[in-house]
N, C-alpha and C positions, 0 to 999 in steps of 0.2 A: 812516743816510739818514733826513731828513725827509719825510714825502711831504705832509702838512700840517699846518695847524696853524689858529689860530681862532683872530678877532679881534671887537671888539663896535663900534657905529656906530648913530648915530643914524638911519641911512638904508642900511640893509644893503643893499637891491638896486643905489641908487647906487654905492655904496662897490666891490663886487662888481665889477658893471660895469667900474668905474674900473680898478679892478685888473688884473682879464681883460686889459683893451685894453692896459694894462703887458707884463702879460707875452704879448699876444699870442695870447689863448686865447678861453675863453667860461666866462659867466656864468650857472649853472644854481640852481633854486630847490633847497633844502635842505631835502626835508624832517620830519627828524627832530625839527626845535625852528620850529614855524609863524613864519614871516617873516623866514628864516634863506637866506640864498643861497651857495654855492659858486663862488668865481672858478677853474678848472681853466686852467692850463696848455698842459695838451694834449703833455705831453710822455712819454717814455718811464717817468716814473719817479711817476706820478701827481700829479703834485704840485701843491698849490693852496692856496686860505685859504678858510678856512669864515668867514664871515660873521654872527656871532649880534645881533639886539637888543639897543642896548643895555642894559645894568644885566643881562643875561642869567648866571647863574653856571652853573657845571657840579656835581653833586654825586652820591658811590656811588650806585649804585642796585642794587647787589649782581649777582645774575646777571644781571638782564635789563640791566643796564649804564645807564650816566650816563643822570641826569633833567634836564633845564634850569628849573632856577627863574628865573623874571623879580624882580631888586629894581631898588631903585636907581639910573640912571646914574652913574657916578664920571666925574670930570675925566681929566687925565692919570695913566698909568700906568706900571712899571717894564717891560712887554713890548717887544720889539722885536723886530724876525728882519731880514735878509737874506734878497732876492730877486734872483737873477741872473734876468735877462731878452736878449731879443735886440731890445729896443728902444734906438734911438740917447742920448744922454746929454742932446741940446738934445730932441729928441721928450717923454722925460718931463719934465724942465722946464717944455716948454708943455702939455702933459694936467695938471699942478699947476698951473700958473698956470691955467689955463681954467675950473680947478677952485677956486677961491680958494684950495688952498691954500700952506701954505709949503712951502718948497721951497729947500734950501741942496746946492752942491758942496761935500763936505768932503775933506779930507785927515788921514787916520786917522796915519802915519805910511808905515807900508810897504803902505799900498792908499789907493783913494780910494774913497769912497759918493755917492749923493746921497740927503740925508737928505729923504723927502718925509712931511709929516707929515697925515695923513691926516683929513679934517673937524677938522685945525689942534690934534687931541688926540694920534692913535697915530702911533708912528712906525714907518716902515717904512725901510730901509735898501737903496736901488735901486743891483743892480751892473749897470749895462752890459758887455757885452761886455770889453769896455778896463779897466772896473773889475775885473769876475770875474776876468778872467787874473791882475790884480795880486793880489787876494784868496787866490785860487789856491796862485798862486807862494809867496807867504805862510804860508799855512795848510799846506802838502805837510810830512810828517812829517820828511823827511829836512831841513829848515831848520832848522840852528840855530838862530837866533833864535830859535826855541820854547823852548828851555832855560831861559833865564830868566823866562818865562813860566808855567813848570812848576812853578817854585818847588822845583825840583831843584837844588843847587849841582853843577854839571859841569863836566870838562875842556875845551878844544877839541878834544880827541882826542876822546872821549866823544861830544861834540856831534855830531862827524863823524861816529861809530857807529852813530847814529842810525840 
């Protein structure tokens, strides 16, 4: 279980914000790294996106735990996550568009996303409801289709055993 995770944005409080209204939650200041806000869920499992400045890095800081150095912004990046939400599929559509950003429906193969890409840099991976189930259905251990996936060579019987 993830309960969150941290993202970097030109405009952390917007971004925040934005997010929150995604999934339905609220937008609180963060303050372990100044200028840093938390988008919260609000659901059973804690779950949300830490918000950092960007060019923001995380680095050991031994026992007393991660320091935040400020460098650089960087362009696009290799992060991504999946966020199932209880907002409609056309709802975040127009929160992207409103937002200039982009905004595509994709078809992954055995689910769907809407990739919304976030101040047009980060991406984020929006499941609606309708998306999440297929997600779901997908990712549940007992699917074979995972097997080849695993980069395990298996039987169908095998699969099945799952």
């Amino acid at each position: 279980m993830i309960h969150h995770l941290s993202i970097a944005a030109r405009d952390p409080k917007h971004v925040a914000g934005v997010l929150a209204e995604l999934m339905g939650g609220t937008a609180v200041t963060f303050p372990p790294n100044p200028g840093s806000f938390f988008a919260l869920q609000l659901d059973e499992h804690g779950s949300g996106v830490e918000v950092y400045p960007a060019g923001t890095e995380l680095e050991p800081g031994g026992t007393n735990g991660a320091s935040f150095v400020k460098k650089e912004a960087r362009g696009h990046g290799p992060t991504h996550f999946a966020l199932s939400v209880a907002t409609d599929a056309d709802k975040v559509e127009a929160i992207a568009a409103r937002e200039g950003w982009q905004c595509f429906r994709c078809n992954r193969g055995p689910f769907h996303v809407i990739e919304v890409w976030v101040e047009n840099q980060s991406m984020v991976e929006i499941l609606p409801p309708e998306f999440a189930r297929e997600y779901l259905a997908f990712t549940r251990p007992d699917n074979r289709r995972w097997c080849g996936c695993r980069g395990i060579p298996r039987s169908d019987a095998q699969c099945r055993a799952l």
